[in-house]
N, C-alpha and C positions, 0 to 999 in steps of 0.2 A: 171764291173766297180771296180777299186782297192778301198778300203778303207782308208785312212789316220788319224790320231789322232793327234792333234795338241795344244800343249799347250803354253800359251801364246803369244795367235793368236789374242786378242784385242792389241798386243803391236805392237809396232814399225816395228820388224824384222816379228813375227808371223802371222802378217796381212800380208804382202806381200806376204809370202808363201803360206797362205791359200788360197788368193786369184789368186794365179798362181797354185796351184795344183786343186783348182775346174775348172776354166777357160779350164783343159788340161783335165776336163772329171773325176776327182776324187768325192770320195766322202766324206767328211770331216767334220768329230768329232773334237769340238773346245772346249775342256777345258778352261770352263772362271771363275773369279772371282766372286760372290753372286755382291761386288761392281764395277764391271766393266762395262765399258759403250761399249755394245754389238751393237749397230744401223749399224755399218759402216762392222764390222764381218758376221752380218745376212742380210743383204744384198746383201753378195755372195753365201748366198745359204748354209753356212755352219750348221751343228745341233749343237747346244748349247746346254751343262749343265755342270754342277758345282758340283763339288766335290772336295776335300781337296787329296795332293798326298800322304799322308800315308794311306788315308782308301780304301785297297786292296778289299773291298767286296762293295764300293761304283762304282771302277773303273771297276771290273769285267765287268759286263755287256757290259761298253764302248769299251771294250779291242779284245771282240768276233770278228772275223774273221778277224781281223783289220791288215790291210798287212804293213804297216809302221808307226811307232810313231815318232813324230821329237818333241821333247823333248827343245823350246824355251824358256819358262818360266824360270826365273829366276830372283834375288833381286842384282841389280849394288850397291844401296847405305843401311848400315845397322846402326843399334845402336853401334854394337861390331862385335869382330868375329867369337864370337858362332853365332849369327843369322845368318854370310853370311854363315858357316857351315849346319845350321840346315836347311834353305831353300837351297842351292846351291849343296850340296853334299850331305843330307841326304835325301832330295827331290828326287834328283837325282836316288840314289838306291833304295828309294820305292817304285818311279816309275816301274826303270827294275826289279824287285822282282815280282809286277803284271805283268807286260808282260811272266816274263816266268814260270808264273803259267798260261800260258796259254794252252791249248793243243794244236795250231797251234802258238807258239813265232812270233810275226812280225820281221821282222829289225826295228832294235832303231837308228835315227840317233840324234847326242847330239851336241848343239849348246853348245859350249865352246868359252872360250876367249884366244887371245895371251898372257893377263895375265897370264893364266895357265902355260904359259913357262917362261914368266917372261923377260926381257931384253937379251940384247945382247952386244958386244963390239962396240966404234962405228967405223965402216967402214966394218964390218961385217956383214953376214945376217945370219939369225937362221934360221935351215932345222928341219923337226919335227924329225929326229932322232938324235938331242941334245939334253941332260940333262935339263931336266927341273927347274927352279930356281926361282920360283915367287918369287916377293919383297911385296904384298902388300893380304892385309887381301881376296881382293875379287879373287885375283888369287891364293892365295890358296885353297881357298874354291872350284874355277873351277878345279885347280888339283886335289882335295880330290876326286873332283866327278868322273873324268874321271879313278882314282886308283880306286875308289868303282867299279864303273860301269865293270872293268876286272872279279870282282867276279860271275859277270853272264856271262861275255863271252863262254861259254863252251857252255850255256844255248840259250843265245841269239845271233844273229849276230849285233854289235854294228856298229860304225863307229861315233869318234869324229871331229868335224871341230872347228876350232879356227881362228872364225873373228877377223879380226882387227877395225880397227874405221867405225864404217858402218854408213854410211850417205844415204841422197835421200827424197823424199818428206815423208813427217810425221815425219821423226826423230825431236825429242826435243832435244835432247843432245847435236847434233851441232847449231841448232838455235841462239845460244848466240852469234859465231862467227859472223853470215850472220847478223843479227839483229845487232850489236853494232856495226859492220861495216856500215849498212844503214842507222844508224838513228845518230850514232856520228860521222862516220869517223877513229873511234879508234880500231884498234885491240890488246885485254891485252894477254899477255900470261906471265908464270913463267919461268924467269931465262933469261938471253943472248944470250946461246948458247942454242938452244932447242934439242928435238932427232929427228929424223926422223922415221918417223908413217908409221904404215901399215896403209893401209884404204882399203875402199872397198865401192862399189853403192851397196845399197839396192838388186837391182834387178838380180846384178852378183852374188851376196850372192845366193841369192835362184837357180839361175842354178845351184851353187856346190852341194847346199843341194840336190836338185832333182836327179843329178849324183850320188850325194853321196848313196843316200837309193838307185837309179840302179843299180851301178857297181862299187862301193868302198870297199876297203879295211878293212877287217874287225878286229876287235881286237884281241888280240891272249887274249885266257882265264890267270889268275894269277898263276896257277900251272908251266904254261908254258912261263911263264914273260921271265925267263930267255934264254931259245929257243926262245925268237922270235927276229924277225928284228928290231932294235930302232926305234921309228914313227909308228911301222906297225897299220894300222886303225886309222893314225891322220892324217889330211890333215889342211894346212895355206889356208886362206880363206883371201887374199890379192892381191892388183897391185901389178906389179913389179919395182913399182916408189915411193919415199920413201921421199915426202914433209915433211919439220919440220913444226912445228908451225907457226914461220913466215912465210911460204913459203903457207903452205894450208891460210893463209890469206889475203896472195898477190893473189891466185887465188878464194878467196872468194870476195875481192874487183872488180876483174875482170869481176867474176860472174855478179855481182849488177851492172854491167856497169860505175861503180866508177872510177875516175881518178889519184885518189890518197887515202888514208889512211894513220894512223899514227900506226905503231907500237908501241906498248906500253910493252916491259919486264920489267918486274919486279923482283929487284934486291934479293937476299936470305936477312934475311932470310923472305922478306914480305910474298913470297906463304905459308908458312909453317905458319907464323900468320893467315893473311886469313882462312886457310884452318881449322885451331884448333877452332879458333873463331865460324867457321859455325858450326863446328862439336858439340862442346858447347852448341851451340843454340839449334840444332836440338834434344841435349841428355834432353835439357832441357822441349823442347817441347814435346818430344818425338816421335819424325819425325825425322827419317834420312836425310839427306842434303850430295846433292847429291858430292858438293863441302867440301870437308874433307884434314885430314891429308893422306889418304891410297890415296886420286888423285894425291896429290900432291909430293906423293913420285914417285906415276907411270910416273908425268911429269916433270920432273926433272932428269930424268936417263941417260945414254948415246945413246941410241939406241934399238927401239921396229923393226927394218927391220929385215920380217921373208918372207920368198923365197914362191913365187906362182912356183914352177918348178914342183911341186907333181901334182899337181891340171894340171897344164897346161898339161902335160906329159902324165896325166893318163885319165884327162877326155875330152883333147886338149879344154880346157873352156879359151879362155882369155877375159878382159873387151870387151864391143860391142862399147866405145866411149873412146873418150881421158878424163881425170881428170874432164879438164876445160870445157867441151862440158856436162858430168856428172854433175857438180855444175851447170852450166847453167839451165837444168832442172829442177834442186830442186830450186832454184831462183825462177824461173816459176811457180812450184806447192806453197811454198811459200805465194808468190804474190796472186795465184789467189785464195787461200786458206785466205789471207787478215792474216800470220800469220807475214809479213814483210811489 
């Protein structure tokens, strides 16, 4: 029975995969929060416990014969950008530091964001062996980690994936759409012209993953940065359809079996107020809020379209439904979840 290690598996993305790699027969180590609400993770059977990822002599034990770590955990909204630093990228390398103080290294697979790369021109789509260009505090922080993380390459077999907008049943982060859409009619988004998104189902996500720690491409170590192939051990973790804002609303309408909706843009510079405003509040409170200056810069760009041809190509993985067939379902869980 393979071993897996899995850190933040109470989350959105991490449950899903935990509970597709126990389901296939694994056995899985679930790195949770002391404050996490663990009911729905222990239920699939996986071992909980808790430890902090700098203390290398707390994780030891967890880390034994452990055949893959898929390294989910991670902070989307901070105070600043030391914190998304200090948890996103130096999290990151303390992690792989324990692993390959191991005697038996696992493969590390590292759930990264298209953040990391940063935008694109629009009518173009970004291939993982482009320059990377993050615009925004939290996609730096995901580059920082995925440059640390080549310092163990040599040591460990890595492989970064960089989702794009991951939706499906449990996600909160697109709730807002489906929800404002249900209950008002109104879909808000920033700016006129919006970009065109990568996205991705929850559940196609975890196929790459699973591919990923099987038969992916692994990182070349930083010695050897400059010998290697650009991309090499990054893989886009997207459809190959590339809805804007208004357009994933038009199909979020459709979802809800809705007849109509109103769009609602928002002319500059209101998102950038909005965005300061929350960001204010949350400094004040001392809660990050999730809605900021660094989202609003991410949604406002010209173009986040990054190419599934790697992924398709290498692990022949395409989606298993169409978009709107995919929102359909998350509707469904949703509903009977009584979260819409």
């Amino acid at each position: 029975m393979p071993t897996a290690f899995v850190t933040g598996a109470t989350g959105f993305i991490g449950g899903h995969l935990a509970a597709a790699l126990v389901a296939r027969g694994w056995r899985v180590k679930a790195l949770v929060r002391p404050t996490s609400r663990t009911t729905t993770i222990a239920a699939t059977g996986a071992e909980l416990f808790t430890a902090a990822l700098d203390d290398a002599q707390a994780l030891a034990p967890h880390l034994e014969n452990v055949d893959c770590v898929f390294h989910v955990a991670g902070a989307i909204a901070a105070l600043n950008e030391a914190e998304f630093q200090r948890v996103n990228a130096a999290g990151a390398a303390a992690l792989a530091a324990a692993c390959a103080a191991q005697s038996r290294p696992p493969t590390f697979i590292f759930v990264s964001s298209v953040a990391a790369a940063g935008p694109i021109a629009r009518g173009r789509v970004r291939a993982e062996s482009d320059a990377a260009s993050p615009i925004s505090a939290y996609g730096r922080s995901k580059f920082a980690a995925e440059q640390a993380l080549r310092d163990f390459a040599g040591d460990l077999p890595i492989t970064v994936v960089r989702p794009g907008v991951v939706f499906g049943p449990g996600d909160r982060s697109t709730l807002s759409i489906f929800s404002g859409i249900a209950y008002s009619g109104l879909h808000v988004y920033p700016r006129f012209r919006t970009p065109p998104l990568s996205v991705i189902y929850v559940d196609d996500l975890v196929e790459i993953l699973l591919a990923a720690a099987d038969q992916g491409e692994r990182l070349a170590p930083a010695s050897a940065n400059g010998d290697a192939l650009p991309g090499q051990g990054v893989y886009f973790a997207t459809r190959d359809e590339f809805p804007t804002y208004h357009e994933f609303g038009w199909l979020a309408a459709q979802a809800l079996g809705r007849r109509w909706f109103v769009p609602l843009p928002l002319a500059p510079p209101i998102p950038f107020l909005v965005g300061g405003l929350s960001q204010l509040a949350g400094q004040v409170r001392g809660k990050a809020s999730i809605v900021n200056l660094d989202k609003m810069r991410e949604a406002t760009v010209t173009s986040w379209a990054c190419s599934p041809a790697k992924v398709q190509q290498k692990f022949r993985l395409v989606p298993r439904d169409s978009l709107l067939e995919q929102m359909r379902q998350t509707v469904v869980w949703y509903r009977t979840n009584r979260w819409i």
